[in-house]
C-alpha positions as CSV (number, residue, x, y, z in Angstrom):
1,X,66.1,-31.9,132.4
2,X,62.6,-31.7,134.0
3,X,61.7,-28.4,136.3
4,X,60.4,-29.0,139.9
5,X,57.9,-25.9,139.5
6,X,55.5,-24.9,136.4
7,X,56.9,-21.4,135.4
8,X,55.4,-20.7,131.9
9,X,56.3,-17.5,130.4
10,X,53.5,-18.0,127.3
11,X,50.5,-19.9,126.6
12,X,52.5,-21.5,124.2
13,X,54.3,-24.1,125.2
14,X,57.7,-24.9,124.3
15,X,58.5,-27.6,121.8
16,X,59.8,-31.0,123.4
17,X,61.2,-33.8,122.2
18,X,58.4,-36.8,121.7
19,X,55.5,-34.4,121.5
20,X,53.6,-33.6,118.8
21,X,54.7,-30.7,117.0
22,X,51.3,-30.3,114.5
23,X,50.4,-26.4,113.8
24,X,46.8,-27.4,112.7
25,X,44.1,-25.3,114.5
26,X,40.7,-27.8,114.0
27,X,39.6,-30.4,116.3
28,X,40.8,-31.1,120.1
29,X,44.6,-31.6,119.7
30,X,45.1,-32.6,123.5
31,X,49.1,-31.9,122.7
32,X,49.5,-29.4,125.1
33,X,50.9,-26.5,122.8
34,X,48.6,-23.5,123.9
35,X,46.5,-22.9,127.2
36,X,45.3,-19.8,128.6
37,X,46.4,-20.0,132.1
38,X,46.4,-17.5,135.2
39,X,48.5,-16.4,138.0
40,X,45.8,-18.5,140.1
41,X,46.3,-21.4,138.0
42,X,50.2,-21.6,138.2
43,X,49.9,-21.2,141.5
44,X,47.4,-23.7,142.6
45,X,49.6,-26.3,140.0
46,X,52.8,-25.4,142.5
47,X,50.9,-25.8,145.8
48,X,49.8,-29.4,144.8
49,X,53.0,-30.1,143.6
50,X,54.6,-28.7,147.0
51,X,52.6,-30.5,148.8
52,X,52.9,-33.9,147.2
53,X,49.1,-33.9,146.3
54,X,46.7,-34.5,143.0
55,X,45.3,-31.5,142.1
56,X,41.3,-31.8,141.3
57,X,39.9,-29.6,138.3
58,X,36.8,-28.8,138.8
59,X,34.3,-26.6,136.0
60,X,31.9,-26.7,133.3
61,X,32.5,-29.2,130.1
62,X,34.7,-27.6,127.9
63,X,36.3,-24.9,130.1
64,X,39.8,-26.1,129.6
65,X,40.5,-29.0,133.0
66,X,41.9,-31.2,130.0
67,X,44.1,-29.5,128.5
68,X,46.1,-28.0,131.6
69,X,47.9,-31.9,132.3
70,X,49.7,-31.3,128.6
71,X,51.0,-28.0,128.7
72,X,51.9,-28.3,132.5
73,X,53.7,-31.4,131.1
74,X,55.4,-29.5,128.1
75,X,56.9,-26.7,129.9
76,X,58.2,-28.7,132.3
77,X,59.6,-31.3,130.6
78,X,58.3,-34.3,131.6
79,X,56.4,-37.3,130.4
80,X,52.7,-37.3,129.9
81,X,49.9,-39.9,130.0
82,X,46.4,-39.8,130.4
83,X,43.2,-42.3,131.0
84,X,39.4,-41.2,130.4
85,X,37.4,-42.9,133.3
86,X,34.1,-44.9,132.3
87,X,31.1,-46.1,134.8
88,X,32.2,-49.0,134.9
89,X,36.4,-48.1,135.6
90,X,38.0,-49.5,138.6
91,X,40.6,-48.4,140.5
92,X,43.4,-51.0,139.7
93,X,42.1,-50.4,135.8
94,X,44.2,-46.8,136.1
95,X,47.3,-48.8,137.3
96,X,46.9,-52.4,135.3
97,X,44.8,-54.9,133.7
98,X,45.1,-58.7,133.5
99,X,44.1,-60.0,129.8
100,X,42.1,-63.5,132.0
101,X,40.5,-63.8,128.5
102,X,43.5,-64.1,126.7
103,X,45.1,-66.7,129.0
104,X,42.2,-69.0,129.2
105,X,42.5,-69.3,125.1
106,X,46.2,-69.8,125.3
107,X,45.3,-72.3,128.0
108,X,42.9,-74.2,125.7
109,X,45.3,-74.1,123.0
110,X,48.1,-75.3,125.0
111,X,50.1,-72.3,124.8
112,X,50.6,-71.0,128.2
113,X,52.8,-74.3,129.2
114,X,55.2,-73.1,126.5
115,X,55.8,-69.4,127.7
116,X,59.0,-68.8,129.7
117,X,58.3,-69.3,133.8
118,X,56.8,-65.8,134.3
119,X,53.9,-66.6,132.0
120,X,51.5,-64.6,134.3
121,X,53.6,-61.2,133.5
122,X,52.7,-61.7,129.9
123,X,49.0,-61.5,130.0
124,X,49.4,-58.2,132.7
125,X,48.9,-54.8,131.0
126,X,50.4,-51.6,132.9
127,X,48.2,-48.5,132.7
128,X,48.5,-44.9,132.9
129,X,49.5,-44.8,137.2
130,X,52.0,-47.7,136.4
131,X,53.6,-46.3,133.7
132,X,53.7,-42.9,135.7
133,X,55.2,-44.5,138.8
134,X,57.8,-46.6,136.9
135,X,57.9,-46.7,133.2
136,X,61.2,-49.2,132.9
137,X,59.0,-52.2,135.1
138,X,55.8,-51.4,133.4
139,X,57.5,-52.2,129.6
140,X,58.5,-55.5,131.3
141,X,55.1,-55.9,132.4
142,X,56.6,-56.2,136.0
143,X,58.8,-59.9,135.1
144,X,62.2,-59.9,136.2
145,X,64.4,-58.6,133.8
146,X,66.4,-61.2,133.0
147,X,63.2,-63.1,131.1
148,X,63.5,-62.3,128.0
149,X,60.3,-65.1,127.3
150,X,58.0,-61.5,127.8
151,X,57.3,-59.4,125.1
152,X,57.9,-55.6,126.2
153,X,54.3,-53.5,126.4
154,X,54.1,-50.3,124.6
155,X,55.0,-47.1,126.2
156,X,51.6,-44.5,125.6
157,X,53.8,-41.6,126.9
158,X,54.3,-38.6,125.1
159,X,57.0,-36.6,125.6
160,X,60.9,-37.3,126.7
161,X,62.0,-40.6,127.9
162,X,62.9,-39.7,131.5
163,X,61.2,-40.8,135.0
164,X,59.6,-37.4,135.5
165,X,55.3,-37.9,134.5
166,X,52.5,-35.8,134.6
167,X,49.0,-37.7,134.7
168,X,45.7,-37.0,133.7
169,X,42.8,-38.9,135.3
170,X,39.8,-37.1,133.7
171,X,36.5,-37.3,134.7
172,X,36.8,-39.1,137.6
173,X,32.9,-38.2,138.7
174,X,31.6,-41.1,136.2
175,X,33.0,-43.5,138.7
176,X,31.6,-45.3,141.4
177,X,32.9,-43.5,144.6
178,X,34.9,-46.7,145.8
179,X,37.5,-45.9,142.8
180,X,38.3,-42.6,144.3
181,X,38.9,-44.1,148.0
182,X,40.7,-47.0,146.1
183,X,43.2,-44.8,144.8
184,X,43.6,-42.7,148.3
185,X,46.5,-45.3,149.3
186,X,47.8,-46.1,146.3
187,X,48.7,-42.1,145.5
188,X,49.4,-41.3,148.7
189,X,52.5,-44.0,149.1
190,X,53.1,-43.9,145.4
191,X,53.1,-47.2,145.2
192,X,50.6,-50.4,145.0
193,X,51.0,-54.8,144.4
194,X,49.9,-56.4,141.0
195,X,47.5,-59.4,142.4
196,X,47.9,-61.7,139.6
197,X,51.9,-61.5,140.0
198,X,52.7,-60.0,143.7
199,X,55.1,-57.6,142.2
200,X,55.5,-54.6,143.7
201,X,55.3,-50.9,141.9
202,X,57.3,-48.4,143.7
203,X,57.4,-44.8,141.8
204,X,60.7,-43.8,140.5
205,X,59.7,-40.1,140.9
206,X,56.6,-38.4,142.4
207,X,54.3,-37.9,139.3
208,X,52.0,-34.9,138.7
209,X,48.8,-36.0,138.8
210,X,45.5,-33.8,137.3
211,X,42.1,-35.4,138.2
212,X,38.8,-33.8,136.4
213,X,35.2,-33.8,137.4
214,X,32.2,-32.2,135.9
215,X,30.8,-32.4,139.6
216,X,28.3,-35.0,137.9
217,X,28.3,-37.4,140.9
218,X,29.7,-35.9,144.8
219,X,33.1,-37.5,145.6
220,X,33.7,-38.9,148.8
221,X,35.2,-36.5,151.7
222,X,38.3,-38.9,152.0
223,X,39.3,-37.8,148.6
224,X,38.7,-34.3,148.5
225,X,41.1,-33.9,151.6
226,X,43.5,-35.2,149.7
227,X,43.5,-33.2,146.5
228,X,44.6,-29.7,146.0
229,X,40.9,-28.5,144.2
230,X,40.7,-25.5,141.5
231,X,38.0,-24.3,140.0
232,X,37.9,-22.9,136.4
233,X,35.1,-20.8,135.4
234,X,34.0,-20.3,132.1
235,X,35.7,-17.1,130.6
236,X,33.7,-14.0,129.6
237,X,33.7,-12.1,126.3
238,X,37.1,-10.1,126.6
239,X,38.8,-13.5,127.5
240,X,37.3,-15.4,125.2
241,X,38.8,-12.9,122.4
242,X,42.2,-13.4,124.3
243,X,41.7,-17.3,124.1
244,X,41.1,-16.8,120.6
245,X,43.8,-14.9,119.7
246,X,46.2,-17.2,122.2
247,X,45.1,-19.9,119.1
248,X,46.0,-18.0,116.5
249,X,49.8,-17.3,117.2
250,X,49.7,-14.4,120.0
251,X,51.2,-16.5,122.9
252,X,52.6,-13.1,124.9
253,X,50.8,-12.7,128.4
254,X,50.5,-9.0,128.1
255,X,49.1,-9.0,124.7
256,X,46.0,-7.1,124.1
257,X,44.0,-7.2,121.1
258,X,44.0,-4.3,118.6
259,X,39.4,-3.8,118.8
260,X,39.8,-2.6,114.8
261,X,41.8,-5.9,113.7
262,X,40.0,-7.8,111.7
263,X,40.0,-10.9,113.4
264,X,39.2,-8.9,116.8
265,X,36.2,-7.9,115.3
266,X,34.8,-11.4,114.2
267,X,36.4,-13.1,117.8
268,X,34.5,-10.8,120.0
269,X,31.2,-10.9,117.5
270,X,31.3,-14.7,117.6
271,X,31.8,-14.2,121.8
272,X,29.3,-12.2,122.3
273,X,27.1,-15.1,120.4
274,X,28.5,-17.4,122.8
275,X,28.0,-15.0,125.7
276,X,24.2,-14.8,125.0
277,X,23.1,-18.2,124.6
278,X,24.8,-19.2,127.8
279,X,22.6,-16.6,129.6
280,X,19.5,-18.3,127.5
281,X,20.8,-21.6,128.7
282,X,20.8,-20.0,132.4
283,X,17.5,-18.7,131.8
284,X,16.1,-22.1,130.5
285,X,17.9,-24.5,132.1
286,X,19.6,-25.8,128.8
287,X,23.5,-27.1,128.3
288,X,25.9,-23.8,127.7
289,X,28.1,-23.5,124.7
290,X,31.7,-24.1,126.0
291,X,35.2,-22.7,125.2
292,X,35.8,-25.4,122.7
293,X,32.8,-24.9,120.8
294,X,33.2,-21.1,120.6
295,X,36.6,-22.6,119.0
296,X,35.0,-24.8,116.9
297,X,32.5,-22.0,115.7
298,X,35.3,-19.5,115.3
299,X,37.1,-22.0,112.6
300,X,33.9,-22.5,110.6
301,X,33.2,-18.8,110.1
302,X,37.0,-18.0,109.0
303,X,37.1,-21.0,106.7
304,X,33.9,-20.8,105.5
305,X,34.4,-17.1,105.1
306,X,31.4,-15.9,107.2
307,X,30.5,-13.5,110.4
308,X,27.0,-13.8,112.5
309,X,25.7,-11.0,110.3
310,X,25.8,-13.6,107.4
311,X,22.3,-15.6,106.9
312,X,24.2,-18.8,107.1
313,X,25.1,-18.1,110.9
314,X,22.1,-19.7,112.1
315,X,23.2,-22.9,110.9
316,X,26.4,-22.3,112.1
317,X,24.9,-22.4,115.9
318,X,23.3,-24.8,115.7
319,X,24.9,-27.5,114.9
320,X,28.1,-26.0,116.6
321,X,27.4,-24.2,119.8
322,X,23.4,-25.3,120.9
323,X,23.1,-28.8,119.6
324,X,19.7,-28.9,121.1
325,X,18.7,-32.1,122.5
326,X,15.5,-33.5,120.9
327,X,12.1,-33.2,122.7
328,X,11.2,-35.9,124.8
């Protein structure tokens, strides 16, 4: 059964049925298994679940907002969906969509006459807040259930089948700032009405929901009120080696890496890389190198069998942690 507080006891997270259960260590797995997190981030996770509010992460790229939604998700048991906002993403896009476009074809082909008498409901498709809120009236697309002339939509949940959801909204900031205010009544009665159709979403239980900004555009005052906001910094050279190390199987909170390991030795030469061309970047007013990419340079020296003393490291950043934009 789903918990009503995040207690993790690891940075790994538990397995769960209808998640993911892949061990590979390359690329951005999104699958919630391992995150770093601290006392301040538990904490600020149980406030805005206390008091019923999103919780807004804010940070650098790279610094880990995305992947807190999936491992809050895993330990607690719950559901988990997600949907990446563009410029050009409106509020009722993160709860449905209405395929006009595909009815106007059927139209012309004299299709829509033969669908059952909820032929609207067939051309509606639930989103991420939908799904969240009620996951049974989203796979009927919101037509009475009785209708068996709809097809059933495709759940995009990981995790167990129950109402319980945690949501990711991420990178809210590429919005226009009317989606924000959009979704201030919508999240704060947990509910909203489907235009097309007039039926009514009404969530089942309260969802978790995560919202990310890279701070690229100001959100409006309204919203902020309403969010519980934490900001992760980017992590130094001794967590770095920790976040490493959380990766590679040592999940224990108290753990504290042996300095003459092996891998100690290439995680903290490899931070300390990172470490100095983010205070070039702050010097020259360039783009950092982020957690992920440290992780991302970390895998290519052990697979490729190489430290930053080797002649091949140059190559190594730069095409993995400066990725220098060309000259205008």
């Amino acid at each position: 059964m789903p918990t009503d507080r995040f207690e993790p006891t690891s940075f790994e997270a538990p397995a769960g049925p209808g998640y993911p259960e892949s061990t590979a260590e390359a690329g951005d797995r999104r699958d919630g298994r391992v995150y770093r997190w601290t006392d301040r981030v538990v904490f600020a996770v149980n406030v805005a679940i206390a008091a019923g509010r999103p919780i807004l992460l804010r940070g650098p790229a790279g610094c880990g907002k995305s992947s807190l939604a999936p491992f809050v998700a895993r330990w607690m048991g719950r559901r988990y969906l997600e949907a990446t906002v563009r410029n050009d993403t409106r509020a009722r896009d993160l709860m449905w969509e209405f395929d006009a476009l595909e009815r106007l074809h059927d139209a012309q082909l004299g299709e829509a006459a033969e669908r059952s008498p909820s032929v609207r409901e067939h051309y509606v498709r639930p989103r991420a807040l939908w799904w969240a809120f009620d996951r049974k009236s989203a796979r009927k697309r919101g037509a009475p259930a009785r209708d068996a002339g709809v097809a059933a939509a495709i759940d995009p949940a990981l995790g167990p089948k129950v109402d319980e959801a945690v949501v990711l909204l991420d990178e809210i900031d590429k919005a226009d700032p009317d989606v924000p205010n959009s979704l201030l009544e919508s999240l704060g009665n947990l509910s909203f009405r489907v235009e097309e159709t007039g039926f009514a979403v009404a969530a089942k239980a309260a969802p978790i929901l995560f919202v990310t900004t890279n701070d690229e555009r100001r959100l409006p005052n309204a919203f902020l009120r309403r969010c519980v906001i934490l900001t992760l910094e980017p992590p130094g050279e001794d967590e770095l080696v920790r976040i490493a190390w959380s990766h590679h199987g040592e999940s224990a909170p108290d753990f504290e890496p042996a300095e003459e390991h092996a891998d100690t030795k290439l995680f903290r030469a490899v931070a300390r890389k990172v470490n100095d061309l983010r205070e070039e970047a702050e010097r020259e007013g360039g783009r950092p190198p982020s957690t992920a990419e440290y992780l991302d340079a970390l895998r290519a020296c052990r697979e490729l069998g190489l430290t930053p003393d080797d002649s091949r490291w140059r190559w190594v950043e730069e095409v993995s942690l400066r990725k220098s934009e060309p000259d205008a």
